[in-house]
C-alpha positions in Angstrom: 24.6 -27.9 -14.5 26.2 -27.2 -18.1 26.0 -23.2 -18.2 24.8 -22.5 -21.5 25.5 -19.0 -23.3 23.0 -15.9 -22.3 21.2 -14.3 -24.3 18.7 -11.4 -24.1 16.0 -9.5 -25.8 16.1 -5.8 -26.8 13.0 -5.8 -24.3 15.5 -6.6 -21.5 18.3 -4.7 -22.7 16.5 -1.3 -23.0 14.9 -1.6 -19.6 18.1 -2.3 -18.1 19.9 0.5 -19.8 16.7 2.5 -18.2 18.3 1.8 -14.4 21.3 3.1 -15.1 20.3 6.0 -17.4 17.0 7.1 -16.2 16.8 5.7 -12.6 20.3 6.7 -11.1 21.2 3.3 -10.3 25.0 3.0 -10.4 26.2 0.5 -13.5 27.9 -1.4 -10.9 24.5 -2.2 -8.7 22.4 -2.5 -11.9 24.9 -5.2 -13.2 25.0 -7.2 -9.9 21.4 -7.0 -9.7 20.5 -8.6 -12.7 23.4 -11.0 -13.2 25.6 -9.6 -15.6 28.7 -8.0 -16.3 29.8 -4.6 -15.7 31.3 -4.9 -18.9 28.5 -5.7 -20.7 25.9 -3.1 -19.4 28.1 -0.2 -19.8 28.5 -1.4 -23.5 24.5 -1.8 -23.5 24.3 2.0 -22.2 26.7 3.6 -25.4 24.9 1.5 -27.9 21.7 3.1 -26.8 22.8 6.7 -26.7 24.4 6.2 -29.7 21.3 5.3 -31.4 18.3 5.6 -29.3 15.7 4.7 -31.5 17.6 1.7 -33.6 19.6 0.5 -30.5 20.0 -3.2 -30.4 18.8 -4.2 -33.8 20.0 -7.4 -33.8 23.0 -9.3 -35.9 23.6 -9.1 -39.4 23.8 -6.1 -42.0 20.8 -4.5 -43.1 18.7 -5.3 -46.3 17.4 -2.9 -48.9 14.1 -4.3 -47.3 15.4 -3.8 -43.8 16.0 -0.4 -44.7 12.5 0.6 -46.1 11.2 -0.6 -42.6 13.8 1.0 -40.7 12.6 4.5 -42.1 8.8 3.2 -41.9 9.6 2.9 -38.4 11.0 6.2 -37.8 8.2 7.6 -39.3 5.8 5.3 -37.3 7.9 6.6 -34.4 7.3 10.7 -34.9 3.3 9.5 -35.9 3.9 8.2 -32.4 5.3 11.2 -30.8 2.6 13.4 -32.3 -0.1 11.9 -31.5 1.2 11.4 -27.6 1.9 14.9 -27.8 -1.4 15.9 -29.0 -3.0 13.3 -26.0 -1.0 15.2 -23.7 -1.4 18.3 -24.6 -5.2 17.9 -24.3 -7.3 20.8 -25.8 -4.6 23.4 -25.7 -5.2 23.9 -29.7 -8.0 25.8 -29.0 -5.4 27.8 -26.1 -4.0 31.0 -26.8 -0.6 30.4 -28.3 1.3 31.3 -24.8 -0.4 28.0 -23.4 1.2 26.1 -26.2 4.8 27.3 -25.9 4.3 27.0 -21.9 3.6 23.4 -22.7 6.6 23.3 -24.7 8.5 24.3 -22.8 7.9 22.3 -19.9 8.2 18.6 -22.3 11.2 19.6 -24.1 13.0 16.5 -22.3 10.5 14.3 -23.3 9.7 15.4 -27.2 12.2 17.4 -29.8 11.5 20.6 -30.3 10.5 20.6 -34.2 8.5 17.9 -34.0 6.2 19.7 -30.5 5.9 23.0 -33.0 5.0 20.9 -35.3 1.9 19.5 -33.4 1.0 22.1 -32.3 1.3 24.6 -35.4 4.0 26.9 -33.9 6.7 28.1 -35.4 10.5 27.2 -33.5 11.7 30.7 -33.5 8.7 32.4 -32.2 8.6 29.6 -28.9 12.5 30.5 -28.6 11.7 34.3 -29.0 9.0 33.5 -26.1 11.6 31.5 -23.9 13.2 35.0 -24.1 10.4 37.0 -23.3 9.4 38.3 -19.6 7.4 36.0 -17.8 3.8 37.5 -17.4 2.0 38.0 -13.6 -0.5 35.1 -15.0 2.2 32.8 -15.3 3.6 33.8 -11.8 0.7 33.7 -10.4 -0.4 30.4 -12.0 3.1 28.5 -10.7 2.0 29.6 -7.5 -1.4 28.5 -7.3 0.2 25.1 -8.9 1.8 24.4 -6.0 -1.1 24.8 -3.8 -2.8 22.5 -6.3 -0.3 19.6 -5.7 -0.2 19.9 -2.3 -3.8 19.4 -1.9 -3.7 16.7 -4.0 -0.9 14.7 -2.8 -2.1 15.5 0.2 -5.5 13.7 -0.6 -3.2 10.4 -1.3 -4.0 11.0 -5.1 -7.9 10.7 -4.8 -9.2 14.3 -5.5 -11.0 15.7 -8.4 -10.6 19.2 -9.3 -13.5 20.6 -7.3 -12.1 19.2 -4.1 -8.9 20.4 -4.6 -10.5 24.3 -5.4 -12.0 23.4 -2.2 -8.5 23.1 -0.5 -7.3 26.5 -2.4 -10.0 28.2 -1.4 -9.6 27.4 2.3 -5.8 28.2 2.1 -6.7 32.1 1.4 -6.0 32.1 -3.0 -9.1 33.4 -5.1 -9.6 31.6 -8.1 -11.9 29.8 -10.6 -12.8 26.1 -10.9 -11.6 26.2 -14.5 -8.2 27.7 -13.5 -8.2 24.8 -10.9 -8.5 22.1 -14.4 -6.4 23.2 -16.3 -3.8 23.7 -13.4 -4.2 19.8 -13.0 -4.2 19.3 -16.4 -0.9 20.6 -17.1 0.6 18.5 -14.1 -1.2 15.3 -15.2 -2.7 15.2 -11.9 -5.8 12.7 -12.0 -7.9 11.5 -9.4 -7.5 7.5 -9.2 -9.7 6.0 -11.3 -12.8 3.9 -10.2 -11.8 -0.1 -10.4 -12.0 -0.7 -14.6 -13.7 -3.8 -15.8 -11.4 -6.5 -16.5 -10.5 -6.6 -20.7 -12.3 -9.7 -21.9 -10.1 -11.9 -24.1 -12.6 -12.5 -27.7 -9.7 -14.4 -29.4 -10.8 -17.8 -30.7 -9.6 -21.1 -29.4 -8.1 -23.6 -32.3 -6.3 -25.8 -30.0 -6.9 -27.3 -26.4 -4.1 -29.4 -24.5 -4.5 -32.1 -22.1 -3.5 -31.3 -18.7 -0.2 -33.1 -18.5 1.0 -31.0 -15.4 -1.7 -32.4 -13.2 -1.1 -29.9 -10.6 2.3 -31.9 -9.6 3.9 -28.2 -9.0 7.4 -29.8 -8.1 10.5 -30.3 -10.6 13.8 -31.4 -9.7 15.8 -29.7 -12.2 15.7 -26.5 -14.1 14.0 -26.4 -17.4 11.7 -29.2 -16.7 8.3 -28.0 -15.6 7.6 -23.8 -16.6 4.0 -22.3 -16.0 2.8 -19.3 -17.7 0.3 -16.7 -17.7 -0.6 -13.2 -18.1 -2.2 -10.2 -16.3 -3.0 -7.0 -16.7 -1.8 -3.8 -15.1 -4.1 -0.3 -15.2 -2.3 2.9 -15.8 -3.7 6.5 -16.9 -3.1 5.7 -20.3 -5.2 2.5 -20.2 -4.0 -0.9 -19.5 -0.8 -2.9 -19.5 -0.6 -6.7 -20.1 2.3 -8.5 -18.1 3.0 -12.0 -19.6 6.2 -14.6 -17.6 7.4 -17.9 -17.6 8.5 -19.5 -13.8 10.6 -22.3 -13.6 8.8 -24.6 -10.7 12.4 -25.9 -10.0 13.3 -22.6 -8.4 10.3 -20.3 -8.8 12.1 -18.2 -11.1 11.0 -15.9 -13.5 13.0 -16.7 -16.3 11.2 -14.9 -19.0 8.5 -11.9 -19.2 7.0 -9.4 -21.7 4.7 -6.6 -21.8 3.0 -4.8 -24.1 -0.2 -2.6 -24.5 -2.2 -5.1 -26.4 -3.7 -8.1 -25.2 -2.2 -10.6 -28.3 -0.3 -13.7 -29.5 2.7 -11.9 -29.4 2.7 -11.7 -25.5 3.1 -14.7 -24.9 5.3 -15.4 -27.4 7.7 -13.0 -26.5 7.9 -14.0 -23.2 8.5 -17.8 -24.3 11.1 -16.7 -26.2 13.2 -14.8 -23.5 12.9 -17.6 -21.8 14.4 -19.8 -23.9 16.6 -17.1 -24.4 17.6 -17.0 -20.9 17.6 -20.6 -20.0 18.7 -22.8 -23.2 17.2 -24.6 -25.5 15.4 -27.2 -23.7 15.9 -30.7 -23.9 12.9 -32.6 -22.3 10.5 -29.4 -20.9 6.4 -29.1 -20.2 4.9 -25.6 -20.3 1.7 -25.1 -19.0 -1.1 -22.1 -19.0 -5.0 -21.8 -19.2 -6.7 -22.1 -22.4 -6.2 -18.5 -23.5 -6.8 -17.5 -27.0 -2.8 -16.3 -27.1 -1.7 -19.6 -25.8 -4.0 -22.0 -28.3 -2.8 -19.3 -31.2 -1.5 -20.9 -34.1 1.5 -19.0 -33.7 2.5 -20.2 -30.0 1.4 -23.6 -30.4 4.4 -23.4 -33.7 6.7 -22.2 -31.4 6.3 -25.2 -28.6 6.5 -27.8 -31.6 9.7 -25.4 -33.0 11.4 -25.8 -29.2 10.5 -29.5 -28.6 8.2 -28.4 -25.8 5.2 -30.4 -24.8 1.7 -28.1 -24.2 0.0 -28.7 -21.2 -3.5 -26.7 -20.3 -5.7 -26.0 -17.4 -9.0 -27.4 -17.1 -11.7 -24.8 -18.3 -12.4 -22.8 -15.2 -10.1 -24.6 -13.0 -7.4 -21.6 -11.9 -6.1 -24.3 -9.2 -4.4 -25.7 -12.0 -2.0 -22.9 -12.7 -2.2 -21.8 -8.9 2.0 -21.4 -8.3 2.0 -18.6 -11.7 -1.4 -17.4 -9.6 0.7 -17.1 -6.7 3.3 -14.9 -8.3 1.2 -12.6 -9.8 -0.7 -11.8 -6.6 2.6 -11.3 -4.5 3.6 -9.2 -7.9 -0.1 -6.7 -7.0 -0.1 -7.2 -3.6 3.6 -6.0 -2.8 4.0 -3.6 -5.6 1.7 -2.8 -8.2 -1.7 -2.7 -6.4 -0.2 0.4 -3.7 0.5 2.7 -7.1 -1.0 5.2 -9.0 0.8 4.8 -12.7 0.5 8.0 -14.9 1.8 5.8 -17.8 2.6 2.7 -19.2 6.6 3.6 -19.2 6.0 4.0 -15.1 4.5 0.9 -14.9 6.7 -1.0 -17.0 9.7 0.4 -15.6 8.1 -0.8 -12.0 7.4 -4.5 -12.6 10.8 -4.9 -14.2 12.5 -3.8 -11.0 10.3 -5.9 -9.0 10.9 -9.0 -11.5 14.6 -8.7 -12.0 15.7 -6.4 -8.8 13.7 -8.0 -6.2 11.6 -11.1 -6.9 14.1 -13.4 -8.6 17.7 -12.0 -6.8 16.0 -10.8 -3.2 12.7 -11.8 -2.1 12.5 -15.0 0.3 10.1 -17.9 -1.1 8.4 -19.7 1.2 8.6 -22.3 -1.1 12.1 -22.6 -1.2 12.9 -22.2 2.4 12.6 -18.8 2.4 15.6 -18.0 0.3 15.5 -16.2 -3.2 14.9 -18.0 -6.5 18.8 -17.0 -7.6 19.9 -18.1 -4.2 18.2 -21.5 -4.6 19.5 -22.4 -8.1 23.4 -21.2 -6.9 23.4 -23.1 -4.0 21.8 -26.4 -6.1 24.8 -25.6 -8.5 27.6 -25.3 -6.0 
C-alpha cells in the first residue's frame, strides 16, 4: 500500500506533547507508541513551550485579521482562566482573605499569579508578603486533619460525602466540626461519586437521512474502504465529555477521534477530518453512523461531498447497524473509563487518548483480527 504523507491535528499534537511533558513518559516510548518519530515529537514538545497558548497554529503568516482573533483568543483564554478559577475556588470570596492566598498558593502551577489576585481581588505583594509570613496553628492543624480527610475518603473507594467522612475523623480521636470537614474536601476537590446522570439528549434537527448502504456487511478488504462512526459521552466532575472516532473495518483501527465539551457538528467533523488526515484522501470510501443531528448537519454532509465520500446511515432505532463502532466504545467503558472517577475534563481527555493511541490501536488483541492489534494487522497486510 502507497504510504501517503501524515498529517495531524493540533488536537493530537498537544495531547501527545501531554505524555511526554505532563505524564513522564520518556520521548522515546511516547514516539514508538504512537508511530512517529523521535525527531518529530521532541520538535512538537519546544514548539509548545515556546508558545503554550498559540502552539501549532498552522502554516502560513498571520493576517491583520488573524491577529485581531489571536488577541480575542487570549483574552477569551484569561475570561477562561477566571472563571475556572472562580469555579474552583468555590465560595472563598466571602472567606477571610488568608483562605484566598492559601488557595493561591496551592494552584500557582495551574493559574499565573496576577491573573488568581485578580479573581479573587488580592493584591500580588500582600499574597507574597503572606507566603512569607509564619504559618498559623489553624493551618497546621487543618493539613493535619486533611490528611485524615483523604484517607477516609480514599479509603471509602471515592464514595463518601462529607458527613461520613467526619464520621471516620471522629472515630480516629480528632475533634472537629462538620463545616471544617466541607471545606477540608472542598479545598482537595474531593467529591463523592456522583449518582448515574441522565444521558444528554441530542435536540438538533435532522435535514438529511442516508440510505443504509453498509447493510451491516462489517468486513472490508482494504484500508479506507468501509469507516463507521459515532460518538459517546464520558461524565467527569465538571460535567460531561463527548468522545467522537472513526474505525476502519479493515483493521479495526481508530484512525481518527475528537472530543470536546459540547455535544455539536463540530465533533464529528473534527474527527472526520483527522481521519482523513491520518489516512489520505480517499479514493472510493463509505462512512457510516446513526442519524444524529451532527452527522445529518449541513456542515458534515459538505464535508463527505468535499472528500468524495458516500453517506451511509443506520436504520432509526436499529443500533445493530453500527454494532462494530458499538463494540469499541463499550470495550473503551468497560476496560477503562467506566472503573474511574474523573475530577475533570483534562483527566478524562488525557485517559481516552492513552487508551485510543497507547493501547487500543498499537496493543490490545482483537478478536476480530485473530487476536492481534489493529497496527499489528495493517503491518503484517503491508509486509
Amino acid at each position: 500500500m502507497e504510504r501517503v504523507r501524515r498529517t495531524f491535528s493540533r488536537e493530537f499534537k498537544l495531547e501527545a506533547v501531554k505524555l511526554v511533558t505532563e505524564r513522564g513518559v520518556t520521548v522515546a516510548q511516547a514516539a514508538k507508541d504512537l508511530d512517529l518519530h523521535e525527531n518529530v515529537l521532541r520538535k512538537w514538545v519546544r514548539e509548545q513551550r515556546a508558545a503554550p497558548q498559540d502552539a501549532f497554529p498552522g502554516q502560513g503568516k498571520q493576517t491583520a485579521q488573524d491577529q485581531e482573533i489571536a488577541q480575542l483568543r487570549k483574552e477569551v483564554a484569561k475570561l477562561k482562566m477566571e472563571r475556572d478559577i472562580l469555579k474552583k475556588a468555590g465560595g472563598l470570596l466571602r472567606e477571610g482573605v488568608d483562605m484566598r492566598f492559601g488557595f493561591m498558593a496551592k494552584h500557582r502551577g495551574a493559574w499565573p499569579v496576577n491573573v488568581m489576585c485578580e479573581a479573587l481581588g488580592v493584591s500580588r505583594g500582600g499574597f507574597y508578603a503572606w507566603l512569607s509570613r509564619p504559618r498559623s496553628r489553624r493551618s497546621l492543624d487543618d493539613e493535619v486533619l486533611g490528611k485524615h480527610v483523604q484517607q477516609s475518603f480514599v479509603r471509602s473507594d471515592r464514595t463518601y460525602g462529607a458527613r461520613r467522612v467526619w464520621r471516620d475523623v471522629l472515630e480516629q480521636g480528632q475533634a472537629c466540626g462538620l463545616h471544617r470537614i466541607e471545606r477540608l474536601m472542598r479545598e482537595q476537590a474531593l467529591r463523592a461519586r456522583p449518582r448515574r446522570r441522565g444521558l444528554p439528549k441530542d435536540k438538533g434537527e435532522r435535514s438529511a437521512v442516508a440510505e443504509n448502504v453498509l447493510n451491516r456487511q462489517f468486513q472490508a478488504d482494504a484500508p479506507n474502504q468501509k469507516w463507521v462512526a459515532d460518538f459517546t459521552y464520558i461524565w467527569t466532575a465538571e460535567g460531561w465529555l463527548y468522545v467522537a472516532a472513526v474505525l476502519d473495518l479493515y483493521s479495526r483501527r481508530i484512525v481518527g477521534w475528537s472530543m470536546q465539551d459540547g455535544m455539536t457538528s463540530q465533533l464529528v467533523v473534527d474527527a472526520l477530518m483527522m481521519a482523513v488526515w491520518r489516512r489520505g484522501k480517499p479514493v472510493a470510501l463509505l462512512h457510516h453512523s446513526d442519524q444524529g443531528s451532527q452527522y445529518t448537519s449541513v456542515q458534515f454532509q459538505q464535508l463527505l461531498r468535499e472528500q468524495g465520500i458516500t453517506c451511509s446511515m443506520s436504520r432509526a432505532g436499529e443500533v445493530w447497524d453500527n454494532s462494530a463502532m458499538e463494540s469499541f466504545f463499550s470495550s473503551m467503558k468497560t476496560e477503562r473509563t467506566a472503573r474511574k472517577v474523573y475530577r475533570s475534563r483534562e483527566q478524562a481527555r488525557a485517559d481516552v487518548f492513552d487508551y485510543i493511541e497507547r493501547f487500543y490501536n498499537p496493543t490490545r488483541r482483537h478478536s476480530t483480527l485473530g487476536y492481534i492489534s489493529p497496527v499489528q494487522f495493517e503491518q503484517a497486510r503491508e509486509a
